[in-house]
N, C-alpha and C positions, 0 to 999 in steps of 0.2 A: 508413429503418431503424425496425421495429418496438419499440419501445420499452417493457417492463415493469419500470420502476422496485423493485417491491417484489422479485419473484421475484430478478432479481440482484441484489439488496442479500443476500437471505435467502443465495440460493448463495453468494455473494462471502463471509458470514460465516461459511458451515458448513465450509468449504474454508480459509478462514486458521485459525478453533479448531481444526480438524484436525491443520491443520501446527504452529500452536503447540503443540500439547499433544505432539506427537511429536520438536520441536526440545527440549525443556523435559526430555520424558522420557532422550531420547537424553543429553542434556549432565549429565543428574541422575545416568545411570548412566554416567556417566564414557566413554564411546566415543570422543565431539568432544573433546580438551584444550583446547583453541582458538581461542576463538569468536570473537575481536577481529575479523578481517575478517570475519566474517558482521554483523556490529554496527556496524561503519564502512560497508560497501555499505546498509545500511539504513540510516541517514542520510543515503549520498548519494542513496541511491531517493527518498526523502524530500523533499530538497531540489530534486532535478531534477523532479520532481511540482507542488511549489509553483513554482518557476520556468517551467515550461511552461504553469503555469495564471495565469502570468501573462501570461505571454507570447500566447497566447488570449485571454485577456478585451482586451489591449491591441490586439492586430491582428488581430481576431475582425469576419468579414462575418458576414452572416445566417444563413450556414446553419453558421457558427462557434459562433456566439452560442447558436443551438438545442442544439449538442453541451454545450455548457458547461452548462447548463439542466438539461441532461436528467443528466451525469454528474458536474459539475464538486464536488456536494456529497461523494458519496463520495469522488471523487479527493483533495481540501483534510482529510476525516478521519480516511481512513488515512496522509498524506505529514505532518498535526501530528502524531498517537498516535504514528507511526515515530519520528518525530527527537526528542520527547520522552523517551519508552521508550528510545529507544537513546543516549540521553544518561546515561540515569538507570543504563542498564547498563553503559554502558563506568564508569561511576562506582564503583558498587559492588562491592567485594570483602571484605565481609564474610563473609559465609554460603552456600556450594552450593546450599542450597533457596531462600532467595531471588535469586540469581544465575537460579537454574533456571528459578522462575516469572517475573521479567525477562525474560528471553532469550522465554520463548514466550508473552509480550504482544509484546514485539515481534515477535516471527516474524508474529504476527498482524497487526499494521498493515502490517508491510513485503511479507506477500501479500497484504492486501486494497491496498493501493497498486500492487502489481504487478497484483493482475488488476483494477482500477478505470482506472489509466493505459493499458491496453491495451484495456478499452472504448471510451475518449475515442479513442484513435487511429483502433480501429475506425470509430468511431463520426464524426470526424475524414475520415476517406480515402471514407467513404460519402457525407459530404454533399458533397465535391469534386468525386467520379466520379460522381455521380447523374444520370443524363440521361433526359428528360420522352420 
């Protein structure tokens, strides 16, 4: 698997501030009432991220080991920022605008978690089936 670190970091980030700023806008104009399960899945994305990336490094062969290398950095920074953020949001209820800008930080970790964990698997399922 061809691997360019920078390019997917760049897309992985221009594609979560998207969605954040559109969770943030959506929730600011009142559309979503609701958000407590989008905020609770984003911690559990979160946690099932750091636990997978454990679970990898601990039963991780070589061509394990390569996937973690290559992705495990982003995976570990979007599944902290998520469960932090979403901690600090189910916290808060003082203010709509800061609720708003909350909510689309975490949108943000909790997509780059989603599409960072679904490189690793990719990334995971290629170095398995790879055949010479």
């Amino acid at each position: 698997m061809c691997c360019n670190k920078n390019i997917s970091a760049i897309i992985f980030a221009v594609i979560s501030i998207i969605a954040g700023i559109a969770v943030g806008l959506i929730y600011a104009a009142s559309i979503i009432e609701q958000i407590t399960a989008i905020v609770w899945a984003a911690f559990g994305i979160g946690l099932l991220a750091i636990i997978s990336l454990l679970l990898v490094s601990l039963l991780s062969r070589n061509d394990a080991s390569k996937c973690l290398c290559k992705n495990g950095d982003y995976l570990l920074f979007g599944a902290i920022g998520g469960i932090i953020f979403s901690i600090i949001s189910l916290a808060v209820t003082i203010n709509t605008t800061l609720i708003s800008v909350l909510l689309g930080i975490t949108t943000f970790f909790f997509v780059f978690t989603i599409l960072s964990l679904t490189k690793m698997i990719a990334c995971l399922i290629d170095a398995t089936c790879y055949c010479d």
